[in-house]
C-alpha positions in Angstrom: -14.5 18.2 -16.6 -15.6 17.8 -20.0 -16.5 21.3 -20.4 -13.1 22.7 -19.1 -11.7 20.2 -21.6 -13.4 20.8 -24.8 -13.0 24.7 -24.0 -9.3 24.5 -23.7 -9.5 22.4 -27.3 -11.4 25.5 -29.2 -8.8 27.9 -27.8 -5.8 25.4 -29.2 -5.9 22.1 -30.7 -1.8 22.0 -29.9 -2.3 22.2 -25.8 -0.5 20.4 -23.9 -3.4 19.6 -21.1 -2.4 17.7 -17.8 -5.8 17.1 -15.2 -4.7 17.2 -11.8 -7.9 15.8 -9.9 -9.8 13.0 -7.9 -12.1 10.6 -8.9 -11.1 11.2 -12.7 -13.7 9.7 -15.1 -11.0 7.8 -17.7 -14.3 6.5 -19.3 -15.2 9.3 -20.7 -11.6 10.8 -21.3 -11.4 7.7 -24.0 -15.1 7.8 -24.8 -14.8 11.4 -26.1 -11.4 11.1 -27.6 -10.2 13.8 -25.4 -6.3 14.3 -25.9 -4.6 15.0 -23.0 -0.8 14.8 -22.2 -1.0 13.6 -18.8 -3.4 12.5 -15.8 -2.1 12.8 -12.0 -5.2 11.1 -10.1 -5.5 12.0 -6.3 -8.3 10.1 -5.8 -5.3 8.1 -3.5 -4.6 11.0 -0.7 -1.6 11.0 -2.4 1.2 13.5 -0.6 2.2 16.5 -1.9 5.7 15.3 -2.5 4.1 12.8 -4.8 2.1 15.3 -6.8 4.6 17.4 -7.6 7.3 15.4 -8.6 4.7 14.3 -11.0 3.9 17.5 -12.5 7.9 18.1 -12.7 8.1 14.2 -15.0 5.3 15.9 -17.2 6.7 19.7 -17.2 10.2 17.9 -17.8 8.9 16.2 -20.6 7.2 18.9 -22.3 10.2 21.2 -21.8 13.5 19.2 -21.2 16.2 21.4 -19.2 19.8 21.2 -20.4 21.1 20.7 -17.2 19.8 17.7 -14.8 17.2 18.0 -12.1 19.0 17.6 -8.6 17.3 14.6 -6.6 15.5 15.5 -3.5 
């Protein structure tokens, strides 16, 4: 992962970078100081319902819509 990560950092130090994944090593995402905006962890089985309404709280975040989300 660290590759991916430090790659995406040379191309722009102003990415907004949100790992999707299982078994997520959050040691070494704080060891090596690696910025990133947001971490959805699967590691869980969680549903697919879950993982995206959690990419739409990130996404939302980064680019707040004028007019609100319906709930589903």
């Amino acid at each position: 992962m660290h590759f991916f990560l430090r790659d995406i950092r040379q191309r722009s130090e102003l990415a907004n970078i949100i790992i999707i994944g299982k078994d997520i090593d959050y040691e070494e995402l704080f060891r090596n100081h690696y910025r990133v905006f947001g971490v959805i962890d699967t590691s869980e089985d969680q549903s697919f319902g879950y993982i995206r309404k959690e990419i739409f709280h990130y996404l939302d975040a980064l680019y707040p819509s004028q007019t609100p989300r319906k709930k589903r």
